[in-house]
FIBA-592788 format. One line per 8 residues: number of its first residue (from 1); their letters; for each residue x, y, z of N, C-alpha, C. Coordinates in Angstrom, 2 decimals, decimal comma. Layout:
! FIBA-592788
NUM> a> X Y Z X Y Z X Y Z ~ ... $
END
This chain:
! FIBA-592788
1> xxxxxxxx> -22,96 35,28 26,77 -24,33 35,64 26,48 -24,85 34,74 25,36 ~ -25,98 33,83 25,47 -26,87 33,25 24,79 -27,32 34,25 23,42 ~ -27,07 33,87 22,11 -28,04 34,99 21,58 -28,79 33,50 20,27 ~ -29,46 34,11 19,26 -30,19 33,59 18,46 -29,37 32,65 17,42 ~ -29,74 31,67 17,10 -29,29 31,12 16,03 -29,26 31,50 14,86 ~ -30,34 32,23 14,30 -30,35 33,30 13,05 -29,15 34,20 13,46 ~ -28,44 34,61 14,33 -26,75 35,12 14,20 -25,66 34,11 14,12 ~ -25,92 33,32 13,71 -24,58 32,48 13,39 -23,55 33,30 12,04 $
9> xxxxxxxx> -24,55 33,93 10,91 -23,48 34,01 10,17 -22,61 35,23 11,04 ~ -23,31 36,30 11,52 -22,53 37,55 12,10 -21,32 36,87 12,69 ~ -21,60 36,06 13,41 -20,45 35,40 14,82 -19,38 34,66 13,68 ~ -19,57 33,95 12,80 -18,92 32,89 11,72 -17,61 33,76 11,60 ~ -16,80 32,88 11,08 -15,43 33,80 11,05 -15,59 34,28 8,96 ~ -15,06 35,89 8,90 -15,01 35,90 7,51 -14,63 34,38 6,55 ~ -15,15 34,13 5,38 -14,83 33,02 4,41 -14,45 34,03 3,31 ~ -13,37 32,96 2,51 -13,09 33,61 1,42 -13,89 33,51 0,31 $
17> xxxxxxxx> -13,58 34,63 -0,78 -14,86 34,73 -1,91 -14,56 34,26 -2,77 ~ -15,17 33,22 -3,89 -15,00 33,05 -5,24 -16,04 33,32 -6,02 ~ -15,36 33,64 -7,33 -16,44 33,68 -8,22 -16,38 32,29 -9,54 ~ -17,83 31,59 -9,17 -17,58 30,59 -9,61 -18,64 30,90 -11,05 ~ -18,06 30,22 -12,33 -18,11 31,15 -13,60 -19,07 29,56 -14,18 ~ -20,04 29,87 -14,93 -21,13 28,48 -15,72 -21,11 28,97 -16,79 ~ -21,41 27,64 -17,68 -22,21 28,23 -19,31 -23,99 27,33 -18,49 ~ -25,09 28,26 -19,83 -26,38 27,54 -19,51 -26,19 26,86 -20,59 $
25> xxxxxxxx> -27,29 25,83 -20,30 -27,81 24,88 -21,65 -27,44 25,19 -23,38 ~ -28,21 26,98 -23,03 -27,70 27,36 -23,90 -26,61 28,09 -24,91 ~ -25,44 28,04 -23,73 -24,66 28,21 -24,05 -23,78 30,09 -23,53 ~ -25,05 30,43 -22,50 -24,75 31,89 -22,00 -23,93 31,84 -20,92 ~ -22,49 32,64 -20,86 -21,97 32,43 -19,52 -22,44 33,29 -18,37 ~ -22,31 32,76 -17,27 -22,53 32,99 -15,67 -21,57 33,38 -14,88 ~ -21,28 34,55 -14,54 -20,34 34,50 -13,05 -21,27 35,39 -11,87 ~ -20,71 34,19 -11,01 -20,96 34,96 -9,26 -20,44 34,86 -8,08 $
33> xxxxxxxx> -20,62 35,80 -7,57 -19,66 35,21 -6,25 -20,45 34,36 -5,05 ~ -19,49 33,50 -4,42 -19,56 32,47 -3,42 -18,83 32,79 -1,96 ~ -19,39 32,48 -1,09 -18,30 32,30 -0,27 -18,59 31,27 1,12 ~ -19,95 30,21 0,39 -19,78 28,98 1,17 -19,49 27,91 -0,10 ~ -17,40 27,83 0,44 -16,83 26,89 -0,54 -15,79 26,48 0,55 ~ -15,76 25,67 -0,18 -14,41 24,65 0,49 -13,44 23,44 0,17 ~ -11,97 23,32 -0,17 -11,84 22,11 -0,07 -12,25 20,71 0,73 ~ -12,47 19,67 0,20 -12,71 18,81 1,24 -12,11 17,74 1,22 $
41> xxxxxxxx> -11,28 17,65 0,11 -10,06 16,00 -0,51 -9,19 16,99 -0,95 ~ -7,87 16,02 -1,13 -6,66 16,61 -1,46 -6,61 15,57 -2,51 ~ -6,84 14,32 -2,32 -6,37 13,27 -3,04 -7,62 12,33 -3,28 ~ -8,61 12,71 -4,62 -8,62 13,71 -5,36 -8,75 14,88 -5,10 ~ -8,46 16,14 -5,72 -8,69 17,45 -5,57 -10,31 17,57 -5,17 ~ -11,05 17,83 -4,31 -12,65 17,88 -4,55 -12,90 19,48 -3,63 ~ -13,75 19,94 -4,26 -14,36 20,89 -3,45 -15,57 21,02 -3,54 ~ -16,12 21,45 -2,38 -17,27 21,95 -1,94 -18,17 23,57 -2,31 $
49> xxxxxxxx> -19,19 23,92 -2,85 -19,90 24,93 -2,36 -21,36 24,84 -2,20 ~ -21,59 25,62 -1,36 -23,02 25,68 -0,71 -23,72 26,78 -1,67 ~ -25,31 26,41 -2,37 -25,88 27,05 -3,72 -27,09 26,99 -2,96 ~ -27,77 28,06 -3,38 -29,36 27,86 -3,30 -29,76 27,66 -4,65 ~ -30,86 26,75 -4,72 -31,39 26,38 -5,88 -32,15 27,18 -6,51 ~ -32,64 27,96 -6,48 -33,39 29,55 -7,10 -31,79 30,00 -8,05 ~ -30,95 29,94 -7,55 -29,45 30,70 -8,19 -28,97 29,97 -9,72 ~ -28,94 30,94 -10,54 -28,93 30,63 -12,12 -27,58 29,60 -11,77 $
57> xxxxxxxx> -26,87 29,90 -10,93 -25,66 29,14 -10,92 -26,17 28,04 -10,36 ~ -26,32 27,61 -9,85 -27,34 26,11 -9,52 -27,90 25,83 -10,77 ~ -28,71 26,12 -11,29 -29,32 25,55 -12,50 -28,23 24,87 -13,62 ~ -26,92 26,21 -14,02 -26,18 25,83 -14,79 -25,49 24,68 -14,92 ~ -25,21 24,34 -13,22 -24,19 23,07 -12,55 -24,94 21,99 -13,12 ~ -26,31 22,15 -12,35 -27,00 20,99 -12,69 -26,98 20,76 -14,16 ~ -27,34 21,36 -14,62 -27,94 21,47 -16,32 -26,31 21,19 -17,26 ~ -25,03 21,35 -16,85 -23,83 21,36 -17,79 -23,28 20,21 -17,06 $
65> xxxxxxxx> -23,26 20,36 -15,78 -22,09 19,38 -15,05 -20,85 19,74 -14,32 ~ -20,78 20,90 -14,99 -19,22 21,40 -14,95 -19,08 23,06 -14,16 ~ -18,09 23,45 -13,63 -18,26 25,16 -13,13 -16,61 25,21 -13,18 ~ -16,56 26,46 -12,92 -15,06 26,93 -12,67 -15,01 27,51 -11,03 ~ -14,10 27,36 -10,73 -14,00 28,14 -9,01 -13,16 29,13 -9,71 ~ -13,15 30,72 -9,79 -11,94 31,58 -9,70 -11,65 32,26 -8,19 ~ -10,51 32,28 -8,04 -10,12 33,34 -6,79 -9,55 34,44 -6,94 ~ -10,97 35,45 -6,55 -10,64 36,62 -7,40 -9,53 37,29 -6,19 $
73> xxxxxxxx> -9,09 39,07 -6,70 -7,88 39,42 -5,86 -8,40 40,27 -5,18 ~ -8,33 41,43 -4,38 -8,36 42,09 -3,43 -8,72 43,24 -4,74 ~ -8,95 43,64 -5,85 -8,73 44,59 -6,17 -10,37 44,33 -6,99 ~ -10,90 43,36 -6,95 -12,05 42,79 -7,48 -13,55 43,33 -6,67 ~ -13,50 43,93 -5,74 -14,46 43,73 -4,92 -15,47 44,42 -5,22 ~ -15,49 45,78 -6,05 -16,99 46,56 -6,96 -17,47 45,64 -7,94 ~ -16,95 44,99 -8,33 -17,62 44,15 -9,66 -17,90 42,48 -8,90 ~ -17,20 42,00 -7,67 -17,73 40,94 -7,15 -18,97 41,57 -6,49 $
81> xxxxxxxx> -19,14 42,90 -5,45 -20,21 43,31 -5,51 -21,53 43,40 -6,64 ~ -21,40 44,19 -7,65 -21,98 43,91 -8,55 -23,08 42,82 -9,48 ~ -21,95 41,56 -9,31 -22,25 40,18 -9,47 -23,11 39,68 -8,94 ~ -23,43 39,86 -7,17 -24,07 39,41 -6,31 -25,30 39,62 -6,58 ~ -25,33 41,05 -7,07 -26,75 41,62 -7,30 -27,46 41,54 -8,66 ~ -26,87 41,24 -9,41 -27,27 41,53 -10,92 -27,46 40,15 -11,22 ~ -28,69 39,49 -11,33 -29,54 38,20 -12,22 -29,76 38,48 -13,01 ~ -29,71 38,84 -14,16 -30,87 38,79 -15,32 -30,73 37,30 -16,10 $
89> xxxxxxxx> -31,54 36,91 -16,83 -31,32 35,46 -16,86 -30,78 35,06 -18,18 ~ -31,04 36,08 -19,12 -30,49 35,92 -20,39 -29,48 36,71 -21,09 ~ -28,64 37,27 -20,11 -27,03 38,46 -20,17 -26,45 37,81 -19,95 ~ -25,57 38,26 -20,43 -23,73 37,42 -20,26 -23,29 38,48 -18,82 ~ -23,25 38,17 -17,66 -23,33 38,99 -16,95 -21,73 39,00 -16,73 ~ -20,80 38,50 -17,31 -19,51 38,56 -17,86 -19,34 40,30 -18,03 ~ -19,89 40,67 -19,35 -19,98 42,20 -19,45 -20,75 43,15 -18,98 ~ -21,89 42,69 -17,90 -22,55 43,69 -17,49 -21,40 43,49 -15,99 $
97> xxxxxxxx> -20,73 43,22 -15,64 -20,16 43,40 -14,37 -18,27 44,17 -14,99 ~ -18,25 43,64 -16,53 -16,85 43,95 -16,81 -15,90 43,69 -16,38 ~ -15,79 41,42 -16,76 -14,81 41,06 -16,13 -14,96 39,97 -17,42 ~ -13,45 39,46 -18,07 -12,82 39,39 -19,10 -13,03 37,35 -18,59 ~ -13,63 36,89 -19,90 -14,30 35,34 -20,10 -13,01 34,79 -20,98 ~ -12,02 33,54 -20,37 -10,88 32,98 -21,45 -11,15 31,52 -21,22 ~ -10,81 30,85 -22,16 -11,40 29,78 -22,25 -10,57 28,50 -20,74 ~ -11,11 27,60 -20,67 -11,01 26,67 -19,56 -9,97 25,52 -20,30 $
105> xxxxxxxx> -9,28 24,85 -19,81 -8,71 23,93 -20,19 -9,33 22,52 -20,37 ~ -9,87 22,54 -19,05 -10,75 21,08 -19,27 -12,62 20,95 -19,32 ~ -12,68 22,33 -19,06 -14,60 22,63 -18,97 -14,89 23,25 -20,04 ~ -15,85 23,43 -20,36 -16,75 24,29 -21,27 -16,91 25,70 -20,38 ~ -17,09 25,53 -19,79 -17,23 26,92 -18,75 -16,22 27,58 -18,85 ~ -16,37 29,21 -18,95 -14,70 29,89 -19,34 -14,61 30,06 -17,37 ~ -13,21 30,61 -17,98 -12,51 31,00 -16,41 -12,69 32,67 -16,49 ~ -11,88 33,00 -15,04 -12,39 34,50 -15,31 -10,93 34,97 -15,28 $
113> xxxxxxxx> -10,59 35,78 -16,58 -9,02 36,51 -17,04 -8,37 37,27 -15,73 ~ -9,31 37,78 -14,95 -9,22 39,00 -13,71 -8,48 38,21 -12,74 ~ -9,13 36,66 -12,52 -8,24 36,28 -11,47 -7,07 35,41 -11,90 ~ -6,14 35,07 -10,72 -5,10 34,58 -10,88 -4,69 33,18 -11,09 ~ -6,21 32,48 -10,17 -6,12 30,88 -9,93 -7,68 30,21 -10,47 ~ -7,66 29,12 -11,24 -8,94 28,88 -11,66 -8,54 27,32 -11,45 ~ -10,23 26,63 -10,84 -10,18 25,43 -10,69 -11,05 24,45 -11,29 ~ -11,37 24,27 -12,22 -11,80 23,66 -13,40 -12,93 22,01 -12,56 $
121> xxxxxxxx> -13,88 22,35 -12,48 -14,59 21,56 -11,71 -15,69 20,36 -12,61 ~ -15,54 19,42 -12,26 -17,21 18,57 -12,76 -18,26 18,00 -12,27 ~ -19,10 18,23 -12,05 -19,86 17,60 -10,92 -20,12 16,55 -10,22 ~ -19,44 16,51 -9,27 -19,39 14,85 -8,40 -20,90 14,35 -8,00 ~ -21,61 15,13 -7,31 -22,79 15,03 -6,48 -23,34 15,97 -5,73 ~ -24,30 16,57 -5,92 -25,34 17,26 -5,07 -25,90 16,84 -3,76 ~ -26,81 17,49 -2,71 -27,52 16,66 -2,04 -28,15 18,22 -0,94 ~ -29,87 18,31 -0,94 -30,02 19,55 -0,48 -29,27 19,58 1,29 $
129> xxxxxxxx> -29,63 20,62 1,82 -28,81 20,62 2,86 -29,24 22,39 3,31 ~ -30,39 22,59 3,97 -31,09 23,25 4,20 -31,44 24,18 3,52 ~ -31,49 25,28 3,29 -31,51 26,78 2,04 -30,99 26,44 1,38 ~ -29,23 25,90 0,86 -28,53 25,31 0,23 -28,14 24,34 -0,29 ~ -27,81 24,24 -1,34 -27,47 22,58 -1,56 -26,01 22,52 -1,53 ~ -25,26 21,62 -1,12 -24,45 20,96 -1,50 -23,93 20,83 -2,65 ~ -22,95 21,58 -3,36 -22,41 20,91 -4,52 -21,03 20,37 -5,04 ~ -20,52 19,09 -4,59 -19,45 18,39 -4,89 -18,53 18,47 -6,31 $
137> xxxxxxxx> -17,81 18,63 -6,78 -17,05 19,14 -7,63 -15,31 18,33 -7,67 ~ -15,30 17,62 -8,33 -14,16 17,14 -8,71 -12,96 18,09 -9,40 ~ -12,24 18,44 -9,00 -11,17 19,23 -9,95 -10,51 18,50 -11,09 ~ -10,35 19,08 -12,19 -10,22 18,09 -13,28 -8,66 19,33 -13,79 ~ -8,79 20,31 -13,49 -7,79 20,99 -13,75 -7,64 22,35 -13,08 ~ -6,16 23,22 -13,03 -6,00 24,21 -11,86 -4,96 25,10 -12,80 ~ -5,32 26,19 -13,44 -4,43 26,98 -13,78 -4,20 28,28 -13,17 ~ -2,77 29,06 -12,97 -2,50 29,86 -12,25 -1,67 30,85 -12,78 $
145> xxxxxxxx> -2,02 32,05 -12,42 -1,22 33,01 -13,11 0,76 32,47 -12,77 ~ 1,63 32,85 -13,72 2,83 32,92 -13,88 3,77 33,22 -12,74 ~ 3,39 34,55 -12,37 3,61 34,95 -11,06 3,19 34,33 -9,86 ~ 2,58 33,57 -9,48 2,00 33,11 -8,21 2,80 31,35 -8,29 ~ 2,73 31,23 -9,83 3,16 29,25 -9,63 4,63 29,46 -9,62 ~ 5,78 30,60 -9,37 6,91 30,86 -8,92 6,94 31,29 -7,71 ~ 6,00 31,99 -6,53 6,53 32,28 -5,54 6,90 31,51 -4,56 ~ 7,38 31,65 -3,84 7,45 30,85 -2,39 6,32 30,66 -1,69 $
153> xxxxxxxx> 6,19 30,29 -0,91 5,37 29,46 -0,31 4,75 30,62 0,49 ~ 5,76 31,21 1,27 5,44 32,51 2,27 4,70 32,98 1,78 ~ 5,03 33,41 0,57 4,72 34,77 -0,22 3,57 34,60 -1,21 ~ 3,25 33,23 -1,25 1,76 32,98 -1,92 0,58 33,64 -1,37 ~ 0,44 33,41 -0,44 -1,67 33,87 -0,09 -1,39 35,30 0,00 ~ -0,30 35,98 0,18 -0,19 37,58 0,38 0,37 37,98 -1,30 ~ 0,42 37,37 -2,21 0,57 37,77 -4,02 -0,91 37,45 -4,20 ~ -1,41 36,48 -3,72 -3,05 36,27 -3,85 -3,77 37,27 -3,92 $
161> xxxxxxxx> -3,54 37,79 -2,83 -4,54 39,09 -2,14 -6,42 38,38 -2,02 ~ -6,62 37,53 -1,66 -7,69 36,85 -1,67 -8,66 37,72 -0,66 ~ -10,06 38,04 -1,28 -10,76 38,20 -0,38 -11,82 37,33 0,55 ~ -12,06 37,75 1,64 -13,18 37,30 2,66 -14,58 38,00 2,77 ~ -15,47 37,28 2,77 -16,75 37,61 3,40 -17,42 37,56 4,57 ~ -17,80 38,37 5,75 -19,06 38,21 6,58 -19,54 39,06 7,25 ~ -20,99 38,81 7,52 -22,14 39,77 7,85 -22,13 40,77 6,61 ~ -21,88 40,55 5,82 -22,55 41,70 4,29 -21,12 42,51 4,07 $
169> xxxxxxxx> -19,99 42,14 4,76 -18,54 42,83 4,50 -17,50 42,12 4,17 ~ -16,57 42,89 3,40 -15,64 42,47 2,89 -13,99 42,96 3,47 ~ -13,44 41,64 3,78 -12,08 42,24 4,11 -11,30 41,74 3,64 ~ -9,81 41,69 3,82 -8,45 41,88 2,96 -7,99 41,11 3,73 ~ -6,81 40,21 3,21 -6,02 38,83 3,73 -4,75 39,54 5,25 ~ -4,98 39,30 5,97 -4,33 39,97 7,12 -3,02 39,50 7,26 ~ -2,59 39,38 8,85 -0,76 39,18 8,09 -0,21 37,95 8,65 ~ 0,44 37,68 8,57 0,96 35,95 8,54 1,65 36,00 9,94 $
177> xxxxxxx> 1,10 34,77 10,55 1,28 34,46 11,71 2,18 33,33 12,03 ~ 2,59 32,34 11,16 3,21 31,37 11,26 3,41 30,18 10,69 ~ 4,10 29,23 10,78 4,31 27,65 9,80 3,93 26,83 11,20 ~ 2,76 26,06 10,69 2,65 24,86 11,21 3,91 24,10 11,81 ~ 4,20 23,64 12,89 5,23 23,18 13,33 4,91 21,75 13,96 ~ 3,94 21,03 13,98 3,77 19,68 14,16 3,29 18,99 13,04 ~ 2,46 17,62 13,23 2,06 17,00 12,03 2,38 16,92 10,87 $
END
């Protein structure tokens, strides 16, 4: 069955969520959640997310240079809710959502304490790209909770507990199907 192009996101397969954390100009931090992101290089580290330019987090990128990617856990999802909804432009929306700001290794931008993996970004290049822009991001650094940079390999994305987004819902990392066996 043929249906509308305005349903692409329904049909899209869930994406996972980050909350990617800014300082502004003036120095106020930002977190919100994302969940058009993506690696796109390995070598350099680079990633991708898709911003609308109205979004304080767009402004910040532009305006600092720099963002954090966090990947929050499965246990995050009232206060990544939260996030989504709550703009105000001059709150540390850090404490109006009640999620713990520690400093970054290589950004000005803090990371977020709640999650486990933070990816320390600088701005490669923009470029609009319909509702969204494009925003390129060099990884400049990747810190990870204790527990996760010891597990096995198996046992990583399920210690993660990473969540997904689509059509306005949220689901939980499902169960492991297998190791790549070619290439």
């Amino acid at each position: 069955m043929r249906i509308s192009l305005g349903r692409l996101y329904e049909f899209w397969p869930p994406f996972p969520v980050v909350l990617v954390s800014t300082l502004s100009k003036a120095g106020v931090p930002d977190v919100a959640p994302y969940g058009m992101n993506m690696p796109i290089s390995f070598k350099p580290p680079i990633v991708v997310l898709g911003i609308m330019r109205s979004r304080k987090t767009y402004r910040n990128i532009v305006d600092t240079k720099e963002f954090v990617v966090n990947v929050p856990t499965d246990k995050l999802v009232d206060k990544i809710n939260r996030a989504a909804w709550l703009s105000p432009s001059r709150v540390n929306k850090f404490r109006k959502v009640e999620l713990t700001q520690i400093p970054s290794v290589k950004v000005e931008a803090p990371s977020v304490k709640e999650c486990k993996v933070h990816f320390e970004c600088r701005l490669d290049w923009l470029r609009k790209a319909g509702d969204h822009d494009i925003i390129v991001g060099r990884v400049v650094a990747i810190t990870v909770d204790k527990d996760l940079a010891k597990a096995p390999l198996e046992e990583l994305k399920p210690k993660m507990k990473p969540i997904f987004y689509g059509a306005k819902r949220y689901y939980a990392l499902g169960k492991f199907l297998g190791v790549r066996t070619y290439g």
